[in-house]
C-alpha positions, 0 to 999 in steps of 0.5 A, a space after each residue: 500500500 502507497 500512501 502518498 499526498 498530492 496537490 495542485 496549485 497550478 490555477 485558481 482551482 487548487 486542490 489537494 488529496 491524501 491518497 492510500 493506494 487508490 482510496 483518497 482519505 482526505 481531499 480539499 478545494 481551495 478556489 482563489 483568484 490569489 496566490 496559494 503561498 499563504 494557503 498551502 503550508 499553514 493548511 499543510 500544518 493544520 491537517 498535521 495537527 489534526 492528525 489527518 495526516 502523517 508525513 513519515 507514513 508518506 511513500 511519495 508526493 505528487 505534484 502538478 507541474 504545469 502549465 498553469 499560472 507561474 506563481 502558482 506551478 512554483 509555489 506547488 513546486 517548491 512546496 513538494 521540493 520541500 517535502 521531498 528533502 525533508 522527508 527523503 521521498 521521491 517526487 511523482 510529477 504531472 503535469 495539468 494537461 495529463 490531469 484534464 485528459 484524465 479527467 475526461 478520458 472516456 471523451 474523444 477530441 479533448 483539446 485541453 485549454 488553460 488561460 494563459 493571460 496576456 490573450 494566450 491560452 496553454 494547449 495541444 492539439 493531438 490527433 490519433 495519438 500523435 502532435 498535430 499541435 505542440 505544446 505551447 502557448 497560443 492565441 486561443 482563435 488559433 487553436 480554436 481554428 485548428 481543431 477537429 469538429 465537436 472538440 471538447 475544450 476543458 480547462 479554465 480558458 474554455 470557460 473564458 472563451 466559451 463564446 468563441 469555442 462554440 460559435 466555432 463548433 466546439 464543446 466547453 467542459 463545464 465540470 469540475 477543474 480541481 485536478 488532485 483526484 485524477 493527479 493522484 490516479 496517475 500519479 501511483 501508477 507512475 509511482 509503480 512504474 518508476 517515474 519518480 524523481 529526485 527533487 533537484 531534477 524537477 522544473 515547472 513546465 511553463 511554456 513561455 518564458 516569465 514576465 520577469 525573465 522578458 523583463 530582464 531580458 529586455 
């Protein structure tokens, strides 16, 4: 038996779940248009104190790594990278659009669709398993154009352009967007597979580079 604690903080719809195996034993949502950095740790403690969690019992911890807001990916990051080191345990890493395919994996033509700011969304296109649209960061009427009849588009950005995405022929998914459970899913069978990783070998996934890289830069 895994137990093992996962979390998203990657956009407003944060969440975080305490796995054994496949059974969750404690799950949360956190819906902020703020940053998480005040939220996660001093819930962390408290659910600690409440003896809902144990971090020796802790196999592993998950993480979704991005693409998302840039705060957010670091500060979940940064936050497992913590957990990592303190407790000598390995760090499982997905990233957002693994977790919104799961999310909808009965679902054919899923274009997954994450605000980006700036009038960009994070997406991809694939068709019959193979890239017809890398990874990227996007102007949203471009993917919009670029896909498949009835594609459904889930993420928060689908819900953002919604208008757009339907008078195109498309679909918005207008479920759930807190992603910890489908993490944790994935997240044991990669732990099972070996897909782990030492902390100091994780990056976010982030797309494009940061306003305060370009601004450096500049």
């Amino acid at each position: 038996m895994s137990k093992f604690l996962v979390f998203d903080t990657t956009t407003e719809h944060g969440s975080i779940a305490l796995f054994e195996d496949k059974k969750i034993i404690f799950y949360a949502e956190f819906l902020l248009k703020k940053s998480f950095s005040e939220i996660i740790t001093p819930f962390l403690d408290n659910i600690i104190k409440a003896e809902i969690l144990n971090l020796k019992e802790l196999d592993f911890v998950s993480v979704i790594i991005g693409p998302g807001s840039f705060t957010g990916t670091r500060i979940g990051l940064s936050t497992a990278k913590g957990l990592s080191v303190g407790l000598n345990i390995p760090i499982v890493p997905v990233t957002t659009f693994i977790a919104l395919y799961e999310k909808v994996k009965d679902e054919k033509n899923v274009i997954p669709f994450v605000d980006a700011r700036k009038k960009q969304v994070f997406s991809e296109i694939k068709k019959e398993g193979k890239f017809y649209i890398y990874p990227g960061s996007y102007p949203p009427d471009f993917i919009i154009e670029k896909a498949s009849p009835n594609s459904l588009f889930i993420g928060n950005g689908a819900l953002l352009y919604r208008e757009r995405i339907e008078k195109s022929g498309g679909r918005v998914y207008d479920g759930s967007l807190f992603l910890s459970k489908e993490a944790g899913k994935i997240a044991l069978e990669f732990y099972k597979k070996g897909k782990f990783f030492k902390p100091e070998r994780l990056k976010p996934i982030y797309l494009r580079r940061s306003d305060a890289e370009l601004n450096r830069r500049s």
